[in-house]
TILODO-633001 format. One record per atom (N, C-alpha, C, O): x, y, z; atom name; residue in one letter. Coordinates in steps of 0.1 Angstrom, whole numbers. Atoms other than C-alpha are relative to their C-alpha. Example, Ala and Ser with C-alpha at 12.3 -4.5 7.8 and 13.67 -1.06 7.14 Angstrom:
+-------+-------+-------+------+-----+
:     u :     v :     w : atom : res :
+-------+-------+-------+------+-----+
:     9 :   -12 :     0 :    N :   a :
:   123 :   -45 :    78 :   CA :   a :
:     9 :    12 :     0 :    C :   a :
:    19 :    12 :     7 :    O :   a :
:    -9 :   -11 :     0 :    N :   s :
:   137 :   -11 :    71 :   CA :   s :
:    -8 :    11 :     8 :    C :   s :
:    -3 :    22 :     9 :    O :   s :
+-------+-------+-------+------+-----+
//
This chain:
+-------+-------+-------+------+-----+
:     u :     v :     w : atom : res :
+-------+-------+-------+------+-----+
:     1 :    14 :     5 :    N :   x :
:  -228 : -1132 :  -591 :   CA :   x :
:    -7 :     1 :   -14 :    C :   x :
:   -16 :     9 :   -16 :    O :   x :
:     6 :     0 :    15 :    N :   x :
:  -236 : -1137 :  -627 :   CA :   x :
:   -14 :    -7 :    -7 :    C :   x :
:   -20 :   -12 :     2 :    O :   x :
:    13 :     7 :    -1 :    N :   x :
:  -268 : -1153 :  -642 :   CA :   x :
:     6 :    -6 :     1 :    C :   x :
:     9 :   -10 :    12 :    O :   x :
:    -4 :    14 :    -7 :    N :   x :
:  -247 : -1183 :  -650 :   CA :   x :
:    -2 :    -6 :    13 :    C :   x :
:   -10 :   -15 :    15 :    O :   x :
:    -5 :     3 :   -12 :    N :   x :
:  -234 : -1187 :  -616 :   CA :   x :
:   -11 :     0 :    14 :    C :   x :
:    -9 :    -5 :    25 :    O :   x :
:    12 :     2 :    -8 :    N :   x :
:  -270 : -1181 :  -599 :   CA :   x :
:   -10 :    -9 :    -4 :    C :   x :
:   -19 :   -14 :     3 :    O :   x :
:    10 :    16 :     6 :    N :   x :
:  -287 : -1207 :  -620 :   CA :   x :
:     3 :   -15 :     6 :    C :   x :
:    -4 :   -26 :     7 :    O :   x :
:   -13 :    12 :     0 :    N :   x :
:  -258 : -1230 :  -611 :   CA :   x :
:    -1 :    -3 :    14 :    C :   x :
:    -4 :   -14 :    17 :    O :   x :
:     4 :    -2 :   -11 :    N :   x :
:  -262 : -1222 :  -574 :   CA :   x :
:   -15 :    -4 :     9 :    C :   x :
:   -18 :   -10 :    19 :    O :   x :
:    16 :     9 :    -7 :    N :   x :
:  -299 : -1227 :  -569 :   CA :   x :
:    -2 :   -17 :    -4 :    C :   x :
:    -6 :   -26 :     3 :    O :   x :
:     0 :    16 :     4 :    N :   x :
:  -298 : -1261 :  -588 :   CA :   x :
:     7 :    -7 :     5 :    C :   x :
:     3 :   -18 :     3 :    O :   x :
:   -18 :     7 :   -11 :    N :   x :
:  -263 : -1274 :  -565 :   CA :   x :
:   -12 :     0 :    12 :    C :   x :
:   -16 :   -11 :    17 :    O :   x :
:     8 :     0 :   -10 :    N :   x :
:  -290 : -1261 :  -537 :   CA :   x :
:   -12 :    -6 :     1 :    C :   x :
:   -15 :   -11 :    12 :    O :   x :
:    13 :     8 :    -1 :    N :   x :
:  -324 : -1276 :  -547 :   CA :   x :
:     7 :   -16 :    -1 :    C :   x :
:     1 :   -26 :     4 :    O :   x :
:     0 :    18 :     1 :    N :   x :
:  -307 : -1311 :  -555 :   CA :   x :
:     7 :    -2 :    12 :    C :   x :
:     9 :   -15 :    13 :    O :   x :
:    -8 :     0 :   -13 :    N :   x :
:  -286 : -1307 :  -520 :   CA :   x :
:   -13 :    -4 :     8 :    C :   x :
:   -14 :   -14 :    15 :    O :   x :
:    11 :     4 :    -9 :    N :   x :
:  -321 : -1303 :  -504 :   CA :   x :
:   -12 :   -10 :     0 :    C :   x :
:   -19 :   -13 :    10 :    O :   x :
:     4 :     6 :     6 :    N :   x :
:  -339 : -1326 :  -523 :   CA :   x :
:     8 :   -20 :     4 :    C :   x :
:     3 :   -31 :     4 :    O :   x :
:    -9 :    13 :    -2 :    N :   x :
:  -310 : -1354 :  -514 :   CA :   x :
:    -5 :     1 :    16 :    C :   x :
:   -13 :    -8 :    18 :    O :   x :
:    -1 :    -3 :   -17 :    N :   x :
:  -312 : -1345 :  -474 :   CA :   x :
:   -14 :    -1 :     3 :    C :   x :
:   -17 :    -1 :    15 :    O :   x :
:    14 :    -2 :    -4 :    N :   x :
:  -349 : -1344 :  -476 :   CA :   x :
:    -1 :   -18 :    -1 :    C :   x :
:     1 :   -25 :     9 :    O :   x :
:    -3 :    14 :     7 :    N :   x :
:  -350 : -1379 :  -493 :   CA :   x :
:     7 :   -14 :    10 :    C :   x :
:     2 :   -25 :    13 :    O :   x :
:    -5 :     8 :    -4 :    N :   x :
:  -325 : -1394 :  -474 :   CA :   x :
:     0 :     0 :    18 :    C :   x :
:     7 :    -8 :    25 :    O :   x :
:     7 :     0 :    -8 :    N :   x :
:  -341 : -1385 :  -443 :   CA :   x :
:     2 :   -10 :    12 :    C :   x :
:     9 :   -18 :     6 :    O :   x :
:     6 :     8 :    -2 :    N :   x :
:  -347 : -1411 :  -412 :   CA :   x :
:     2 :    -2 :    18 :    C :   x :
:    13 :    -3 :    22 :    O :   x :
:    -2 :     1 :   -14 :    N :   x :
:  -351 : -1415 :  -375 :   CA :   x :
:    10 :   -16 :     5 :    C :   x :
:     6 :   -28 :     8 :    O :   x :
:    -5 :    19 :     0 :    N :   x :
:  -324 : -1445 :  -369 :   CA :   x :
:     4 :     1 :    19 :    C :   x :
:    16 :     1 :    22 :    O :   x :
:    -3 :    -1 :   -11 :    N :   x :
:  -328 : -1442 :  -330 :   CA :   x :
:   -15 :    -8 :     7 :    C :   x :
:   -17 :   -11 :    19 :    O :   x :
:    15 :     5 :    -1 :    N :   x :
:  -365 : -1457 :  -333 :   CA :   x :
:     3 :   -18 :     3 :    C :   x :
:    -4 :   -23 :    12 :    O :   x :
:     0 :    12 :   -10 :    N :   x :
:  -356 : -1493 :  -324 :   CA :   x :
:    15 :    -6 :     4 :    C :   x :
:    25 :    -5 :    -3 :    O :   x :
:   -14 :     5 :    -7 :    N :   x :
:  -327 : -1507 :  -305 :   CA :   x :
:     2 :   -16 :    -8 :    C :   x :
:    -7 :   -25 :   -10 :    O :   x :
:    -2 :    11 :     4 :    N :   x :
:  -311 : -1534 :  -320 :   CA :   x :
:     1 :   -10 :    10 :    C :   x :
:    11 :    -8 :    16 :    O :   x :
:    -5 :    13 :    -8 :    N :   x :
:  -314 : -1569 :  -298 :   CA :   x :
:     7 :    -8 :    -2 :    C :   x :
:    17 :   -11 :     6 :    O :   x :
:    -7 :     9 :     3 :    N :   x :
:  -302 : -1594 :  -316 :   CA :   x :
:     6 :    -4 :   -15 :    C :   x :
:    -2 :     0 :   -23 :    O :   x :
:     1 :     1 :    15 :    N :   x :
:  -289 : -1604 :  -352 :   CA :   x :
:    13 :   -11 :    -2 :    C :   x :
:    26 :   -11 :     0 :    O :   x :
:   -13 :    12 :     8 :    N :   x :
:  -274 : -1637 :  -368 :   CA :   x :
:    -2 :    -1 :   -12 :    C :   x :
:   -13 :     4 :   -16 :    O :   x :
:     2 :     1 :    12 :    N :   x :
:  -264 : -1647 :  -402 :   CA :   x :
:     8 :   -12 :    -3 :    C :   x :
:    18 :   -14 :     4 :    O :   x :
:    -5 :    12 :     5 :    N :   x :
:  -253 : -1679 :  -420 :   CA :   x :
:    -2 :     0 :   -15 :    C :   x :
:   -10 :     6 :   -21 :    O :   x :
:     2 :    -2 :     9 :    N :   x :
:  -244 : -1688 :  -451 :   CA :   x :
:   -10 :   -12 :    -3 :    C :   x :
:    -9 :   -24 :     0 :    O :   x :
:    14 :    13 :     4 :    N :   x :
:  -279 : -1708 :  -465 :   CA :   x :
:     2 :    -8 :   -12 :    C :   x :
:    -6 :   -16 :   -17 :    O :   x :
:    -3 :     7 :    12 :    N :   x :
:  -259 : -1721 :  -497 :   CA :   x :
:   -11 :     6 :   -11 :    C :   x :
:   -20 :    14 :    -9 :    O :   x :
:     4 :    -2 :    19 :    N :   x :
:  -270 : -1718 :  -537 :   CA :   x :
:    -2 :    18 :     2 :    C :   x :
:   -11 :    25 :     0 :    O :   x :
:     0 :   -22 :    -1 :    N :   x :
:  -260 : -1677 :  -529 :   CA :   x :
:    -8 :     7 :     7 :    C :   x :
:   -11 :    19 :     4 :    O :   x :
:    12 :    -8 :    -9 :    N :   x :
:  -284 : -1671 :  -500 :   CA :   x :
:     7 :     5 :    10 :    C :   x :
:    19 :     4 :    10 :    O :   x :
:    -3 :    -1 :   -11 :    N :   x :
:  -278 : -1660 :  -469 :   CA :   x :
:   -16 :     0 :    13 :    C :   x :
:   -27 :     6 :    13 :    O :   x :
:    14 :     1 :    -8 :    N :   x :
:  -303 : -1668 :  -440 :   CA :   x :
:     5 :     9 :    11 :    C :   x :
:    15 :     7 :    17 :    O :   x :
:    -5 :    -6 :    -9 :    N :   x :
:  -304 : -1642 :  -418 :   CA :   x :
:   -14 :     7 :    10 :    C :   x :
:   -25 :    11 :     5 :    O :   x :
:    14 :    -4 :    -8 :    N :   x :
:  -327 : -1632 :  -384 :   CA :   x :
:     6 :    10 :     9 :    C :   x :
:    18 :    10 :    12 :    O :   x :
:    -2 :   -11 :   -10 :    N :   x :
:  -326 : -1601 :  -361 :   CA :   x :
:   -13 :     4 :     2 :    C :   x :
:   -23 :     4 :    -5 :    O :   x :
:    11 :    -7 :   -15 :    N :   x :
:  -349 : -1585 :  -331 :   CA :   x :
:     7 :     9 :    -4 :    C :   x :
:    18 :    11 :    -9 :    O :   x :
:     0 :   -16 :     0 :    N :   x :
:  -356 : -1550 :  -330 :   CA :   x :
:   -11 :     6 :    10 :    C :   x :
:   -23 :     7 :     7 :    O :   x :
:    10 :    -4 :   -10 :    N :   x :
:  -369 : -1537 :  -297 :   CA :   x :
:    -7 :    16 :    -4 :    C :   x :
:    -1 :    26 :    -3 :    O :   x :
:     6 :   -16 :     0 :    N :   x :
:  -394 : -1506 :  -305 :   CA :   x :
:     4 :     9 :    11 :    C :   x :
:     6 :     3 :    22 :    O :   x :
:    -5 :   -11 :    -9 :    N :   x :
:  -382 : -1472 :  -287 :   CA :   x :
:   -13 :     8 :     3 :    C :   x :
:   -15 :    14 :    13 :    O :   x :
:    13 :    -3 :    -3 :    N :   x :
:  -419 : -1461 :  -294 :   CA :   x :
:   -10 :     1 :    16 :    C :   x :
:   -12 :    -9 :    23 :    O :   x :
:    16 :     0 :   -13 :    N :   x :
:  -448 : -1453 :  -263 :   CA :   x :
:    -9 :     1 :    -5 :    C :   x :
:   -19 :     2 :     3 :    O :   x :
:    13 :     6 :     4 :    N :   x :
:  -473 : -1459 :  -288 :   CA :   x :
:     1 :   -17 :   -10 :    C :   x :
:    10 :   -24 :   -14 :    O :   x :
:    -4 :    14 :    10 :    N :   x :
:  -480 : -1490 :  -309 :   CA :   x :
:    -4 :     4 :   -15 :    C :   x :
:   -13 :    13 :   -17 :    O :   x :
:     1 :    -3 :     8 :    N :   x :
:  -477 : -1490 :  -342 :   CA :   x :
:    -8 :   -12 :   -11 :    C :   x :
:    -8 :   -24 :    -9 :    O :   x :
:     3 :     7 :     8 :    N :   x :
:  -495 : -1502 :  -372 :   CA :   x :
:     7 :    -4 :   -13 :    C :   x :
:     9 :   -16 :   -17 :    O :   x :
:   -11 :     1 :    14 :    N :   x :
:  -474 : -1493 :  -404 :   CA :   x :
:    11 :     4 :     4 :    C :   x :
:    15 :    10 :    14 :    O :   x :
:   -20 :    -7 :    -1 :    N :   x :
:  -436 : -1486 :  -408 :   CA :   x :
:     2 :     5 :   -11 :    C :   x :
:    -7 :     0 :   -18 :    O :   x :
:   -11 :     2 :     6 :    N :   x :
:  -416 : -1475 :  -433 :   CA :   x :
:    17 :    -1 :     2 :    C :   x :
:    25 :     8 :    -1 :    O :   x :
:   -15 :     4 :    -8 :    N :   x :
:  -381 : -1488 :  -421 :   CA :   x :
:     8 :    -8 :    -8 :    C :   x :
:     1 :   -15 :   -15 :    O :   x :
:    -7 :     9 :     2 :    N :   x :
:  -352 : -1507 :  -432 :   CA :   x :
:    11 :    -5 :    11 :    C :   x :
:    16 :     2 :    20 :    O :   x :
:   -14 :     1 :    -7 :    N :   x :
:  -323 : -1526 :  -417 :   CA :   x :
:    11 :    -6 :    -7 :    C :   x :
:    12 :   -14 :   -16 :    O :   x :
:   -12 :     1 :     4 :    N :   x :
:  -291 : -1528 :  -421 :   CA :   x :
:    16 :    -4 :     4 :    C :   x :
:    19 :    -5 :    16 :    O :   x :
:   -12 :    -1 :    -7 :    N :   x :
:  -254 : -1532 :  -420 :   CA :   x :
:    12 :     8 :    -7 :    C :   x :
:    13 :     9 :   -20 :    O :   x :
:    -6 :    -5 :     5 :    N :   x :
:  -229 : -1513 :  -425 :   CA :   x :
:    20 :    -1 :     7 :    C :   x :
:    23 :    -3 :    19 :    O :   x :
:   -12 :     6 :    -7 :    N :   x :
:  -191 : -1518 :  -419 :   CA :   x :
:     9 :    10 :    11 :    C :   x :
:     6 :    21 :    15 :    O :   x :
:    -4 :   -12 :   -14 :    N :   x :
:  -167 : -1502 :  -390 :   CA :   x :
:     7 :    12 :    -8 :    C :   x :
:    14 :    20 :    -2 :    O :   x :
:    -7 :   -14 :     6 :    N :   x :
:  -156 : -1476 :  -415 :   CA :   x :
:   -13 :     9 :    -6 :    C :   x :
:   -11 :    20 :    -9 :    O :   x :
:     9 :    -7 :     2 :    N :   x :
:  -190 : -1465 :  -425 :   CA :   x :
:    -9 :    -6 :   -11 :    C :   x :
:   -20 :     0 :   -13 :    O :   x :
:     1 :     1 :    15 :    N :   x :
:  -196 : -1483 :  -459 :   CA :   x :
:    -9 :   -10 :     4 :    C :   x :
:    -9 :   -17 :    14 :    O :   x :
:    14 :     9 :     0 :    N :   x :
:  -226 : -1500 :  -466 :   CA :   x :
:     4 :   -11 :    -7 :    C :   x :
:    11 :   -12 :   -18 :    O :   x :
:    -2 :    15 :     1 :    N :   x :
:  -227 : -1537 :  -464 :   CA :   x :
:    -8 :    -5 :    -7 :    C :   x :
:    -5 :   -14 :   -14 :    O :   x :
:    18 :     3 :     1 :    N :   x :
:  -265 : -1541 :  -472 :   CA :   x :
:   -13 :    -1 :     6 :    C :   x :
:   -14 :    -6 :    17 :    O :   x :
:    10 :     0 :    -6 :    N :   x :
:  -300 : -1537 :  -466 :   CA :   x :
:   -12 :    -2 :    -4 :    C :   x :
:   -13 :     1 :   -16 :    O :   x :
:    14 :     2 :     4 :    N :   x :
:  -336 : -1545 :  -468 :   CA :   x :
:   -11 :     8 :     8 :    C :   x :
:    -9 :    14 :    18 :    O :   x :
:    10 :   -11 :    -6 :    N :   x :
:  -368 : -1528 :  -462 :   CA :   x :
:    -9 :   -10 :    13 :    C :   x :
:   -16 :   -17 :     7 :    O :   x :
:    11 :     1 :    -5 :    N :   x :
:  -389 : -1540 :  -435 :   CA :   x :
:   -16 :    -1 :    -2 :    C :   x :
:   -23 :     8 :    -7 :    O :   x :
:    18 :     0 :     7 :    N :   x :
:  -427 : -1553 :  -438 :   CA :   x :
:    -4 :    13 :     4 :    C :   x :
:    -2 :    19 :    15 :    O :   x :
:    11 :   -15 :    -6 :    N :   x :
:  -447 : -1524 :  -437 :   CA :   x :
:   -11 :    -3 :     7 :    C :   x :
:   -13 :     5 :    17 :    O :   x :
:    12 :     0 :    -3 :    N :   x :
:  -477 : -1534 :  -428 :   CA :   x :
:    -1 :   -14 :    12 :    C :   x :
:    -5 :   -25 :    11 :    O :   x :
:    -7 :     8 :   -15 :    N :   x :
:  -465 : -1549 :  -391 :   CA :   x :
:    -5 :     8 :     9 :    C :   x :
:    -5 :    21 :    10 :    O :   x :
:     4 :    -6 :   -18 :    N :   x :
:  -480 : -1542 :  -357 :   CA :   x :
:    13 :    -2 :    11 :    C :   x :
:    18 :   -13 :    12 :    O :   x :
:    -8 :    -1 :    -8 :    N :   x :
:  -455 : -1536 :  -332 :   CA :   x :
:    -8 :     6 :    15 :    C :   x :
:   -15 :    16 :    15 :    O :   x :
:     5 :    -6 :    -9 :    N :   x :
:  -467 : -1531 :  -296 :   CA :   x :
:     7 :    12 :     5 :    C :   x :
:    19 :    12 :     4 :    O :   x :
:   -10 :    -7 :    -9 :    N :   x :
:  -455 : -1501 :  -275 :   CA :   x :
:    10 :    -9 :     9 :    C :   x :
:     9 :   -17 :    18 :    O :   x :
:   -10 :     5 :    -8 :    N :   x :
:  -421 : -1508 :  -265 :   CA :   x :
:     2 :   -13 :    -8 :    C :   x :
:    14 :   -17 :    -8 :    O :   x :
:     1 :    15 :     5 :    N :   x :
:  -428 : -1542 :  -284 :   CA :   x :
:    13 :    -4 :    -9 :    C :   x :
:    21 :     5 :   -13 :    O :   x :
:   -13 :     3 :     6 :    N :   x :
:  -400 : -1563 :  -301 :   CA :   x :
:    -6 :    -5 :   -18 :    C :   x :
:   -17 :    -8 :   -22 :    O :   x :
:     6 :     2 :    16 :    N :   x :
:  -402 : -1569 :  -341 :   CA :   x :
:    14 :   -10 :    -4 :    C :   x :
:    26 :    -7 :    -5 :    O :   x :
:    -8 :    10 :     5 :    N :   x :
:  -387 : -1601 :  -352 :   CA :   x :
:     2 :    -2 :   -15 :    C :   x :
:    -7 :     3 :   -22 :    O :   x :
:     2 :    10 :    14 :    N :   x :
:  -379 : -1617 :  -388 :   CA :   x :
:    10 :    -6 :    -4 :    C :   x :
:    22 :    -1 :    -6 :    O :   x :
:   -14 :    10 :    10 :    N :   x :
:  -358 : -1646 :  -406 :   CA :   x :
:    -3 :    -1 :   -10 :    C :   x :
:   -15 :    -3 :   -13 :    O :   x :
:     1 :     6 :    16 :    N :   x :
:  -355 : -1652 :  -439 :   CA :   x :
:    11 :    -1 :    -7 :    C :   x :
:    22 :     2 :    -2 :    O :   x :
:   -14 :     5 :     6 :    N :   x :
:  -330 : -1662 :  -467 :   CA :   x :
:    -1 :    15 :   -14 :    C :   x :
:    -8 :    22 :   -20 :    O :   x :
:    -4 :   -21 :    11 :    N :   x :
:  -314 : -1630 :  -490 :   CA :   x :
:     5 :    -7 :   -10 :    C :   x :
:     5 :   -19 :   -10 :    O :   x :
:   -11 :    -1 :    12 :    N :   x :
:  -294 : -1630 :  -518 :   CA :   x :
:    14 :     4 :     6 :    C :   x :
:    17 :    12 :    15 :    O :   x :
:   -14 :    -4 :    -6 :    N :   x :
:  -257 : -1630 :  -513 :   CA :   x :
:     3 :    15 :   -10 :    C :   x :
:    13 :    21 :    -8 :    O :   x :
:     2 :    -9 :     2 :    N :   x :
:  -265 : -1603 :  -533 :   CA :   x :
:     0 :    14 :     4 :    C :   x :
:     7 :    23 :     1 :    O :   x :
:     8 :    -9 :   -11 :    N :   x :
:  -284 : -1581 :  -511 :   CA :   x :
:    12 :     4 :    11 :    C :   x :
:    14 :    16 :    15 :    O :   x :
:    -7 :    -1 :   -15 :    N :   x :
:  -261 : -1584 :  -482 :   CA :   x :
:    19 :    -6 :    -5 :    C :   x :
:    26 :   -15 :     0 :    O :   x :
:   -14 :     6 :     6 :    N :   x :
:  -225 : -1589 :  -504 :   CA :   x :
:     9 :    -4 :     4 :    C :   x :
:    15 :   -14 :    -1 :    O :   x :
:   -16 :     6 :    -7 :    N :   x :
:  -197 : -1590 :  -481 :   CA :   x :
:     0 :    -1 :    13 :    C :   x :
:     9 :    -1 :    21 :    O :   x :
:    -3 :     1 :   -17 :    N :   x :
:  -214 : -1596 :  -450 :   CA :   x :
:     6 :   -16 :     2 :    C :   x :
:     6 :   -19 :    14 :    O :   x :
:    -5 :    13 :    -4 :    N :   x :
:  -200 : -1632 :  -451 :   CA :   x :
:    12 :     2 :     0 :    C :   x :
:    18 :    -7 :     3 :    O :   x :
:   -19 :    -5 :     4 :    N :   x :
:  -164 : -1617 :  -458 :   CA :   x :
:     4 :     5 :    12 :    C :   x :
:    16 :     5 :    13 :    O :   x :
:   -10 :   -13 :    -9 :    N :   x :
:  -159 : -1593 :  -425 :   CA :   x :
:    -3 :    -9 :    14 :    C :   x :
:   -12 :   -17 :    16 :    O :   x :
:    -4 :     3 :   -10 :    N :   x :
:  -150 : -1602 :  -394 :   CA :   x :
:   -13 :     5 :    10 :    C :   x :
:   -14 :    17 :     9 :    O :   x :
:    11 :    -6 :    -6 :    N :   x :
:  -183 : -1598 :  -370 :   CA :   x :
:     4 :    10 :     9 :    C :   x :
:    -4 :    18 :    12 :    O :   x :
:    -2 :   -17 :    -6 :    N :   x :
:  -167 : -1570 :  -351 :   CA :   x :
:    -1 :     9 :   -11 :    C :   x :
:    -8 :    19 :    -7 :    O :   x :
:    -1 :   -10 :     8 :    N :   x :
:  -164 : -1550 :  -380 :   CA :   x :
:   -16 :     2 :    -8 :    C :   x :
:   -17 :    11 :   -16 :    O :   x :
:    11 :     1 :     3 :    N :   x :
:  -199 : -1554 :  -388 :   CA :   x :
:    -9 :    10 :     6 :    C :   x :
:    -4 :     9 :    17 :    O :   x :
:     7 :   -11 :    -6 :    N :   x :
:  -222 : -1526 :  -376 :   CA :   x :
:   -16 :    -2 :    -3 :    C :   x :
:   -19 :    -2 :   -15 :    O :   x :
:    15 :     3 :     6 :    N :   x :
:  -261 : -1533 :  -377 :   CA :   x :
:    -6 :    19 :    -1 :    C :   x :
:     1 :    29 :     0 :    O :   x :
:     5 :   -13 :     3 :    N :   x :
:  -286 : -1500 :  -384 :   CA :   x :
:   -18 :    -2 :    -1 :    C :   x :
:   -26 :   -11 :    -3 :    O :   x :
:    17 :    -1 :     3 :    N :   x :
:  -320 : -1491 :  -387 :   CA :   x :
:    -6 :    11 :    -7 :    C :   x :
:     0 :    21 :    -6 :    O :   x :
:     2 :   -15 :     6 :    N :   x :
:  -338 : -1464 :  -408 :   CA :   x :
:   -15 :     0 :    -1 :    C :   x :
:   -22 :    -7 :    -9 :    O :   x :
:    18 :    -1 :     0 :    N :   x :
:  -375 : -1454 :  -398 :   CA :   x :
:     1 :    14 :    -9 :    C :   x :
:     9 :    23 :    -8 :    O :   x :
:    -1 :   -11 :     7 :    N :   x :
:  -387 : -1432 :  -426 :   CA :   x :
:   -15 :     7 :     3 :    C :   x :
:   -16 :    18 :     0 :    O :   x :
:    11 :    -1 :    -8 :    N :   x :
:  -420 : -1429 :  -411 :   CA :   x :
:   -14 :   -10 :     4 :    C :   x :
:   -16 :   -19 :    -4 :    O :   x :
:     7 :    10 :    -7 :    N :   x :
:  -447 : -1447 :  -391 :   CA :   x :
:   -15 :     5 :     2 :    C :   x :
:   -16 :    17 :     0 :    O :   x :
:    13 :    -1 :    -1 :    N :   x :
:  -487 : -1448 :  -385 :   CA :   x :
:    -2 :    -6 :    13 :    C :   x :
:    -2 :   -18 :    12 :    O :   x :
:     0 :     5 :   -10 :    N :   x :
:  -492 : -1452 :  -349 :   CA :   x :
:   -16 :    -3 :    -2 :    C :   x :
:   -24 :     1 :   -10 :    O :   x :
:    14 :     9 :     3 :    N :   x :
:  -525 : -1475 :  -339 :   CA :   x :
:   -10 :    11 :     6 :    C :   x :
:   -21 :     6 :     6 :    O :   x :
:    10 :   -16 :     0 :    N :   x :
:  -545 : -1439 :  -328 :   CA :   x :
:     3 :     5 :   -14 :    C :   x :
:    -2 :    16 :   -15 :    O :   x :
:     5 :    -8 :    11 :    N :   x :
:  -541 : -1430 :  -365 :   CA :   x :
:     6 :    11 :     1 :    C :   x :
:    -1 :    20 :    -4 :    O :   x :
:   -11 :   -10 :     0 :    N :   x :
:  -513 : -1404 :  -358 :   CA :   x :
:    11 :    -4 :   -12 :    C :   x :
:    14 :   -15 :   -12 :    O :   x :
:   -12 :     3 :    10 :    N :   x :
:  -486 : -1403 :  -388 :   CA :   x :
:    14 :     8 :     6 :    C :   x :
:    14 :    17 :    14 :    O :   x :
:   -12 :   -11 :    -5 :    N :   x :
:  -449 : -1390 :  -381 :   CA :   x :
:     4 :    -5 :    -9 :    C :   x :
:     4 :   -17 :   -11 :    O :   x :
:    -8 :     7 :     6 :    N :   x :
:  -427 : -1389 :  -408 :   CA :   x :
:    15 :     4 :     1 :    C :   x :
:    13 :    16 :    -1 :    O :   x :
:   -14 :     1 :     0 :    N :   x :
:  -384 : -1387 :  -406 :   CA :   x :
:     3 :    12 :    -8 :    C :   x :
:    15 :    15 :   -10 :    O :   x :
+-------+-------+-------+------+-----+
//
């Protein structure tokens, strides 16, 4: 292999590992319960979903988002989760609020079967002051 071609190789490899490290995320960490959406008018969208913790400890911080994504894989949209939320073990984590039709673009366009909800813990601060991260 030539220098070119070993220069070229480790940089294809560090930004490969660099992306995979990054994009990281335990999405098995809360079960989805429930999740509605309406259109809230002047371009919002009001939308609320439950997220039962999969956790056996309780947590203090998160980093997480949720999301949707459609039945072909493509991302619909998403937002991050408060961080700074207590969730009990096992406990459920609620929230409503109004988005941007922005934010969430074509979730008023797809047919709610075709809709896919998601979760992405990137890491968490359990209430013993244990860290784990994704």
């Amino acid at each position: 292999m030539n220098k070119i071609a070993k220069v070229a190789f480790a940089t294809a490899t560090t930004v490969l590992m660099a992306t995979s490290a990054y994009g990281a995320c335990k999405e098995d960490f809360f079960s989805i319960q429930d999740f509605s959406y309406h259109d809230a008018g002047e371009q919002n969208i009001e939308l609320a979903f439950t997220l039962q913790s999969l956790s056996q400890k309780p947590v203090r911080m998160i980093d997480a988002q949720f999301g949707f994504k459609d039945a072909l894989g493509g991302m619909v949209g998403s937002m991050k989760l408060q961080r700074d939320v207590k969730i009990d073990q096992s406990g459920a984590y609620a929230e409503t609020g109004k988005f941007s039709q922005k934010t969430f673009e074509r979730l008023l366009n797809l047919d709610r079967a075709d809709i896919v909800p998601f979760t992405c813990v990137k890491g968490v601060i359990y209430e013993d002051g244990t860290k784990e991260q994704f």
